[in-house]
Structure formats: C-alpha cells, structure tokens
N, C-alpha and C positions, 0 to 999 in steps of 0.2 A: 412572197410573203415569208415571215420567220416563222420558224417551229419551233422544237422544242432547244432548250438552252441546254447544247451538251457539256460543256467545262467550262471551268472557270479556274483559272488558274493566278501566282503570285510569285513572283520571284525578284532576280535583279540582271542588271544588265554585267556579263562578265568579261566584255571587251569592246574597244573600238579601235578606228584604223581609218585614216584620209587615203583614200583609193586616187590615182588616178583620175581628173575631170572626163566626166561624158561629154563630149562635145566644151560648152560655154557651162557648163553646170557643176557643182563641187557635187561629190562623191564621197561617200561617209557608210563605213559597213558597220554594224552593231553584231553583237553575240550577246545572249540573255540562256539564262536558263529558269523555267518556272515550276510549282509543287501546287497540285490541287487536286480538287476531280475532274475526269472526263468519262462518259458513258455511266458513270456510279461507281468509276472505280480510281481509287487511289494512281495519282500518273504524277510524270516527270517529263517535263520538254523543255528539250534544247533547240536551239537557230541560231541563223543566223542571215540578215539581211543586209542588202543595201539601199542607200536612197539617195535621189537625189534631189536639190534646191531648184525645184522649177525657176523659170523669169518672175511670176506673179506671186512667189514667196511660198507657193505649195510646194509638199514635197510628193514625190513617186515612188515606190520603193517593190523588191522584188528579192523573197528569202527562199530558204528551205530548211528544213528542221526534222528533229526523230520524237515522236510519242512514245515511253515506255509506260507502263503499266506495272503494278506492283509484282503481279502472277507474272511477268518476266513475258507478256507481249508486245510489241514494236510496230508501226507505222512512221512510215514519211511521209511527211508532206513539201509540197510548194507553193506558194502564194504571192498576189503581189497588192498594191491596194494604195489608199492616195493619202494623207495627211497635211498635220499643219504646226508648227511651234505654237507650244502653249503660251508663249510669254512667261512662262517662267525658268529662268536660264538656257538648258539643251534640253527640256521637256518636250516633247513629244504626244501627238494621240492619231492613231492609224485607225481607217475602215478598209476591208478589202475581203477578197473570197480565196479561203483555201482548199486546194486539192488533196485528198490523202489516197493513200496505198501501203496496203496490208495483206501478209498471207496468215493474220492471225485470228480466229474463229473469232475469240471476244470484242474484235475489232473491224471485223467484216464488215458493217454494216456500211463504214468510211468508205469506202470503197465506190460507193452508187448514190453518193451522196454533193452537193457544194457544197461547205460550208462558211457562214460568213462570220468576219471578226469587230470585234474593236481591241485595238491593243496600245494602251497607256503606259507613256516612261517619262517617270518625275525628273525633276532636277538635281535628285540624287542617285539617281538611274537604278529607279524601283520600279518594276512592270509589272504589270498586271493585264490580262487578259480572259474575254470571253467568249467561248464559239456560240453558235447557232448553224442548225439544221436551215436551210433556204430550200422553200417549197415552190 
C-alpha cells in the first residue's frame, strides 16, 4: 500500500553515454539532477542510472544517486525499477523501489523505510519525479 507522498521533485537530465551491451541488450546510462521537496524540506538530487532495452521493448534499469537538503543533510540511495518509451522521441516513464541511507537526523527516517517512484524524462530530457512511503 502507498503512504504518504514524500517528494516531488523537477529537474533535467544532464548526461548520457551507450555503455557497453548487456548480453544481446543496448545499454544506455542517464545522469539527471532534480530541485524540489522531500520530507518538507527544500532538496537537490543527483543520479545516475542505467538501462536496458529488454527483447519485448521494456526497459530495466538500475541507479544510485545523493539527496541534499538545503540545512546541508545528505542521503544515498540505490534503486532499480522497469519502464517503457513514451513514444515520444527518447521519453521515458520509470516505476521502481528505492533504498536510502543516511547518518542524518533530519533524514533518518529513510533509513527504515522502501520507498517507491515514478520517474518521468520528456523528449527534451526534463524529469520529473515522485517518491512515496510503501507500507
């Protein structure tokens, strides 16, 4: 079950890179950085992911990324999650569950928690993202 909507974040994608094929699959890394809220507090996150072009046109993908907060606290996370081409150009839209870790009070609470995403990148590689608490 969802809980409460912890962030909501907006940014843009600020690299990419053809990796290497996983087996018979193309390979494609993103880097994004985003600006919004998380917990109720002014945040900034950076990642960066990979994915790949399944056979049946889904993709798979598998990031890890830094949470700041404006009061200068930090979390990482890792995550990994399934997707599909929007049809429109290299658009993009991801579901998947992310892990965090933190030694920062205001951010503890990541820690004991899954959280799950949707993460949106247009064809002008504009992202946007939303977490949730998973109960």
């Amino acid at each position: 079950m969802l809980g409460e909507l912890l962030g909501e974040l907006r940014g843009k994608m600020t690299g990419t890179r053809v990796l290497p094929p996983d087996g018979e699959y193309p390979k494609v890394e993103v880097s994004f950085q985003e600006s919004g809220k998380f917990l109720g507090m002014e945040a900034t996150e950076i990642g960066t992911y990979w994915s790949i072009t399944r056979s049946d046109g889904t993709l798979y993908g598998e990031g890890h990324g830094v949470l700041m907060t404006k009061d200068g606290s930090t979390a990482t996370w890792v995550g990994s999650g399934v997707g599909r081409f929007t049809g429109k150009g290299m658009g993009t839209s991801f579901r998947g569950a992310i892990y965090y870790h933190t030694g920062s009070r205001n951010l503890s609470r990541l820690n004991n928690i899954a959280v799950v995403y949707e993460h949106e990148c247009d064809e002008n590689g504009n992202v946007q993202s939303k977490a949730w608490e998973w109960k």
